[in-house]
Every structure is written in C-alpha cells, then in structure tokens.
N, C-alpha and C positions, 0 to 999 in steps of 0.2 A: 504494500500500500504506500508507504512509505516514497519507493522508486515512480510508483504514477504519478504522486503528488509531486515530486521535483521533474519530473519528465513535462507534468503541466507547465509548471511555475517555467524551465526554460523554454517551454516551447512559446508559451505567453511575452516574456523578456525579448526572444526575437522578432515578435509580430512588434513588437511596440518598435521595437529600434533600426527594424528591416529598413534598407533604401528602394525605389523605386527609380532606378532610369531606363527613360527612353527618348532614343536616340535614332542616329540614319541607317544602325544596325539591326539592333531589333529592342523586345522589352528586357529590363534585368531586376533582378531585385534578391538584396544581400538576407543574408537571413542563418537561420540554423539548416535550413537547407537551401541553399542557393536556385533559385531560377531564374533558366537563358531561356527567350525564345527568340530566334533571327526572322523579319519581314518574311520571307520566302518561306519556309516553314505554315504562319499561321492560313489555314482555311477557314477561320471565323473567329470572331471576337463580339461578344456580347456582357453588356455591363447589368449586374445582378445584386439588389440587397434586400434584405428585410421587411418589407411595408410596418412604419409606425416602430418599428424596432432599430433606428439607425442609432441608437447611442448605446445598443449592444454589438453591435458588428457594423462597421462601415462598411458602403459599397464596394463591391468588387468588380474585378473583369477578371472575364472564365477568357481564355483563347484556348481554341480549338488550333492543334495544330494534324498530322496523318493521321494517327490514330489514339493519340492523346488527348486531355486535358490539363489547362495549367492553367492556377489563378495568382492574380493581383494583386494585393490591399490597397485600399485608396484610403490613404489619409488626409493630404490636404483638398481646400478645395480646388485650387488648380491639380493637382491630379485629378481629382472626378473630374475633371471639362475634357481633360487630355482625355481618360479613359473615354469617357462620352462623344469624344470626335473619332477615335479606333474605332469603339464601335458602330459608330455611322456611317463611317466608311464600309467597315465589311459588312454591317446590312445592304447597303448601296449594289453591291457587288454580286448578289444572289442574282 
C-alpha cells in the first residue's frame, strides 16, 4: 500500500511540473515518462476534458498517432488555445 501511495504522490509531482512544447517538430512534454510525438506521425488530435469538472483535471489533447494514443496536459491558458488550434486543424482534415 505503502508503494501505491508514493507511486501516486510521484506520478502527481510530474503532472504538476511536466513541460509542454511545441514546436516545427512535433509535440513534447517532460515528465516521469516522457512524450514525443513528430507532425508526421499524428493522424488526429482532439482536445478532451471534464464538463463542470475543470478544476479537477485540466483539459487535454488525446493525439492519435498509427496505432496509438498519446495525451497532453494543458495547463496554461495559452496552451488550451494552442491545443484548441491542433485540434482544428486535424478536425479540418477529415
């Protein structure tokens, strides 16, 4: 029990202090596990949160890349606009 509760606690630690960039490469974002994803790669991106529930989980972006999923955290508000124009983009594209 012990082990779950610090397994929480760091997994919580990285979601708080995780970075988010993106760039002309693709999205990245530091963390306790790191995620790359490069433009070419994603076949869609859609931005995803909680209704009434945004001051337990911020909004996300899920990108679909072959046969994966990989999500985002959006903390500030200039990330949700960024994430919010990916995703309209790759709605666009359907």
């Amino acid at each position: 029990l012990l082990g779950v509760i610090l397994l929480l606690l760091l997994s919580y630690r990285s979601f708080l202090h995780a970075t988010v960039t993106i760039d002309a490469e693709g999205i990245r974002q530091t963390g306790l596990l790191g995620k790359e994803v490069a433009w070419n790669e994603v076949r869609g991106a859609k931005l995803i949160g909680l209704p009434r529930a945004g001051w337990l989980s911020p909004p996300r972006l899920v990108v679909r890349t072959g046969v994966a999923f990989c999500t985002f955290n959006g903390g500030t508000q200039e990330l949700l606009t960024e994430f919010a124009r990916i995703s309209l983009a790759y709605e666009m594209k359907k």
